[in-house]
C-alpha positions as a Markdown table, in Angstrom:
| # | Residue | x | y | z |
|---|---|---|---|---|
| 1 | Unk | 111.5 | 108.6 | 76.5 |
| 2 | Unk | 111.6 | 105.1 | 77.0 |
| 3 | Unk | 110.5 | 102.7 | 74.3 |
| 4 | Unk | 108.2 | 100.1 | 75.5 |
| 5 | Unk | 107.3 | 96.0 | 73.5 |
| 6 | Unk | 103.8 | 97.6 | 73.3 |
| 7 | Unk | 101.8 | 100.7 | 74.0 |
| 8 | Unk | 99.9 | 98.9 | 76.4 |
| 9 | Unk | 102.6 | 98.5 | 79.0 |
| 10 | Unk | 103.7 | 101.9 | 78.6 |
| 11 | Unk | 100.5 | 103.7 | 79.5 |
| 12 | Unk | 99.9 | 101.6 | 82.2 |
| 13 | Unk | 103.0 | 102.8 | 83.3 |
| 14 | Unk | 102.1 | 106.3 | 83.3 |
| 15 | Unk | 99.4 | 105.8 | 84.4 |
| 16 | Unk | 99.9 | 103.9 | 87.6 |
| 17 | Unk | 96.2 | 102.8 | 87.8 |
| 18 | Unk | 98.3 | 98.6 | 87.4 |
| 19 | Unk | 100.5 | 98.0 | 90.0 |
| 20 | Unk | 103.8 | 97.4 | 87.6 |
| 21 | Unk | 107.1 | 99.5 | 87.6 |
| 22 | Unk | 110.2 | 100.1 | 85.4 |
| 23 | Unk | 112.7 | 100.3 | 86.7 |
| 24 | Unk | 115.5 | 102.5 | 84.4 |
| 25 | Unk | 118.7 | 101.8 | 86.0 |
| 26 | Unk | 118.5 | 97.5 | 86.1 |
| 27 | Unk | 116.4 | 97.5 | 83.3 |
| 28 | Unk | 113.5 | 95.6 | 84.9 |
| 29 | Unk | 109.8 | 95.3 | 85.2 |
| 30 | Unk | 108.1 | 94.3 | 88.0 |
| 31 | Unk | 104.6 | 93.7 | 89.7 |
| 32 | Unk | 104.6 | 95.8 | 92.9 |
| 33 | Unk | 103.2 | 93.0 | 95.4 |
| 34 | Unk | 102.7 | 95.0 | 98.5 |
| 35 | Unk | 104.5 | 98.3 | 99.8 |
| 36 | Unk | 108.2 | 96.3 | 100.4 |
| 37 | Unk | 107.9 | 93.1 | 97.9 |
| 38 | Unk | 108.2 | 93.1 | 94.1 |
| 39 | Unk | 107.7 | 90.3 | 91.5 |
| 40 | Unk | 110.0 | 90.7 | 88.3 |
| 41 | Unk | 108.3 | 90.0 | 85.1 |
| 42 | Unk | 109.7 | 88.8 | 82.2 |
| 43 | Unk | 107.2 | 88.9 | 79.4 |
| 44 | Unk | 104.7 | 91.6 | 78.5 |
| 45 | Unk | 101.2 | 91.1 | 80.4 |
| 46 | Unk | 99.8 | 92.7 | 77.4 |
| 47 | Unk | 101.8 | 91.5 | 74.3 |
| 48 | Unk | 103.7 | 88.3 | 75.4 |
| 49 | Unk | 106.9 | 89.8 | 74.3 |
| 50 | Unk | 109.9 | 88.7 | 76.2 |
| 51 | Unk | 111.4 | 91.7 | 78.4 |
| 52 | Unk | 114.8 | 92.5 | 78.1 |
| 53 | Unk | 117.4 | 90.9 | 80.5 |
| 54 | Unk | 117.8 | 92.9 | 83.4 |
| 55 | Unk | 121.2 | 94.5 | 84.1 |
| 56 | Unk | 121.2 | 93.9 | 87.9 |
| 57 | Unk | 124.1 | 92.2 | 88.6 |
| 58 | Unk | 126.3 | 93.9 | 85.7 |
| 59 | Unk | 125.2 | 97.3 | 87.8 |
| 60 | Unk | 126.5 | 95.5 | 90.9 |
| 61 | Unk | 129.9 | 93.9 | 89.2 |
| 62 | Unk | 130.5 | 97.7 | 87.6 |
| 63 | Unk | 130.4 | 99.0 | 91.1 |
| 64 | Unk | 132.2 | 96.7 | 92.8 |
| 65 | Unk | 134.9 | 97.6 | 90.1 |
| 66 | Unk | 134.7 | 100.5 | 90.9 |
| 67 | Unk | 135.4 | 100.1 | 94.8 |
| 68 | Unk | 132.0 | 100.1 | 95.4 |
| 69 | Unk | 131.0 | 96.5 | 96.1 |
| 70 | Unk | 129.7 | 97.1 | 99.9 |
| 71 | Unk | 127.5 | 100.4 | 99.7 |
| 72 | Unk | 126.8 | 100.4 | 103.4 |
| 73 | Unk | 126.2 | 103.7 | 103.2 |
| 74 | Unk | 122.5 | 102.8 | 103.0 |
| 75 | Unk | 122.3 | 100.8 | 105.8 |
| 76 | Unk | 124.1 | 103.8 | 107.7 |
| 77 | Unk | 121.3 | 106.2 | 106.6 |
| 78 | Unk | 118.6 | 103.9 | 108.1 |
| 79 | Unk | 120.6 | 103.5 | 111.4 |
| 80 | Unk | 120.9 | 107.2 | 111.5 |
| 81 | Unk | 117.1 | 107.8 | 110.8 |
| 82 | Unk | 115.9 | 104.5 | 113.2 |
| 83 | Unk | 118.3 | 106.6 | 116.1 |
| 84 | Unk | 117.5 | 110.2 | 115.4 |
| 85 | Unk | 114.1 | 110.3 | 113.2 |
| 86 | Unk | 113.6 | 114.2 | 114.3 |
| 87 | Unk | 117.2 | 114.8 | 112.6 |
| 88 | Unk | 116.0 | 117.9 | 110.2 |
| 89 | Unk | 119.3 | 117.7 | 108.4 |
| 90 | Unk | 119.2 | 114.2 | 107.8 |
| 91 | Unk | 115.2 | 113.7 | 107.0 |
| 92 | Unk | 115.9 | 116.9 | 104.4 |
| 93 | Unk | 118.3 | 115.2 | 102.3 |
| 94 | Unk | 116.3 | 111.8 | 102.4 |
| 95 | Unk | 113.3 | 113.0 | 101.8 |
| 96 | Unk | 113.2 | 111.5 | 98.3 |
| 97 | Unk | 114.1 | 107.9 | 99.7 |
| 98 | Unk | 111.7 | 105.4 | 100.8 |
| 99 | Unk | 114.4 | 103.5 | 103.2 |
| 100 | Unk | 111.4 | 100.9 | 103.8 |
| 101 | Unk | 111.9 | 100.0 | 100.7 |
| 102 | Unk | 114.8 | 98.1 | 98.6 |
| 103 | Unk | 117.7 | 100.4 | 98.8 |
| 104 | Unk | 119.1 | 101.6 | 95.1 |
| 105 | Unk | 122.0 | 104.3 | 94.6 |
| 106 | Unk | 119.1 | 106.4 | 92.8 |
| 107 | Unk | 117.6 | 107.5 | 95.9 |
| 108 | Unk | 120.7 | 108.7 | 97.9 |
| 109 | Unk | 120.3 | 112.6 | 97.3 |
| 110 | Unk | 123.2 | 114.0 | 94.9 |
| 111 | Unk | 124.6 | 115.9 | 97.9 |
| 112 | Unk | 125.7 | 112.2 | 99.4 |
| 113 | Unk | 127.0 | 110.2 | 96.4 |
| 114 | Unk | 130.4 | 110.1 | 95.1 |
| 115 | Unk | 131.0 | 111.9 | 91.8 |
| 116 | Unk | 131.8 | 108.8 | 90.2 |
| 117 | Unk | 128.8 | 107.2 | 91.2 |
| 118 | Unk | 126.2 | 109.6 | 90.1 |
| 119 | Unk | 126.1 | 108.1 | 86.4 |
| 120 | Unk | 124.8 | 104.9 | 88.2 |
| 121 | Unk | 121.9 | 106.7 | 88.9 |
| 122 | Unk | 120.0 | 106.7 | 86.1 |
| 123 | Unk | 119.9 | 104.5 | 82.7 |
| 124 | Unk | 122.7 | 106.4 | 81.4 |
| 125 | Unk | 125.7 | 103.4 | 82.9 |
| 126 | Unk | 124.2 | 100.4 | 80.6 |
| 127 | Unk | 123.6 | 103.1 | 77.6 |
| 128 | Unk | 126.7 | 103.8 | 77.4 |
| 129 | Unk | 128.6 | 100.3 | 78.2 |
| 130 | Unk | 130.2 | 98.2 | 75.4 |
């Protein structure tokens, strides 16, 4: 469970009736704009607290430490899908990402990330960092 500035911001996350996201692995909150634009937030709508500093481009240095700087991979998938949207094979293992949207190494499916990887996508990277 993750612990909100206020209780406010929290339900309205649950409840998705406010168009404002969390995003676990950069640590950010946002204002959903329209179905492929966000606008990060940095104090609480409801309590004025300042939001924590998102962890964005310390995700991005970590990979690219990693050998990971270019992950192409995603704009592979949505060649592969714009070329051959009937593929069943392909549409079954992306059925949980929104490729019109930003691309994040949370929505590859498990069977198509590198063990390595798979740590980076959820919270559990910057919980664990020094």
């Amino acid at each position: 469970m993750i612990k909100h500035c206020c209780k406010e911001i929290g339900f309205f996350l649950e409840e998705d009736k406010v168009r404002i996201s969390y995003n676990n692995i950069f640590r950010e909150y946002a204002i959903e704009l329209n179905s492929n634009a966000i606008q990060l937030i940095y104090y609480c709508p409801w309590c004025g607290s300042k939001l924590p500093e998102s962890l964005h481009d310390e995700y991005l240095n970590k990979l690219e430490k990693l050998g990971y700087g270019d992950l192409g991979i995603f704009f592979e998938l949505q060649e592969l899908i714009d070329i051959e949207p009937n593929n069943e094979w392909l549409v079954e293992r992306t059925i949980d990402m929104d490729l019109d949207k930003s691309f994040s190494l949370a929505s590859l499916p498990d069977e198509l990330t590198p063990n390595i990887l798979k740590k980076f996508k959820t919270d559990k990277w910057w919980k664990e960092r020094k």
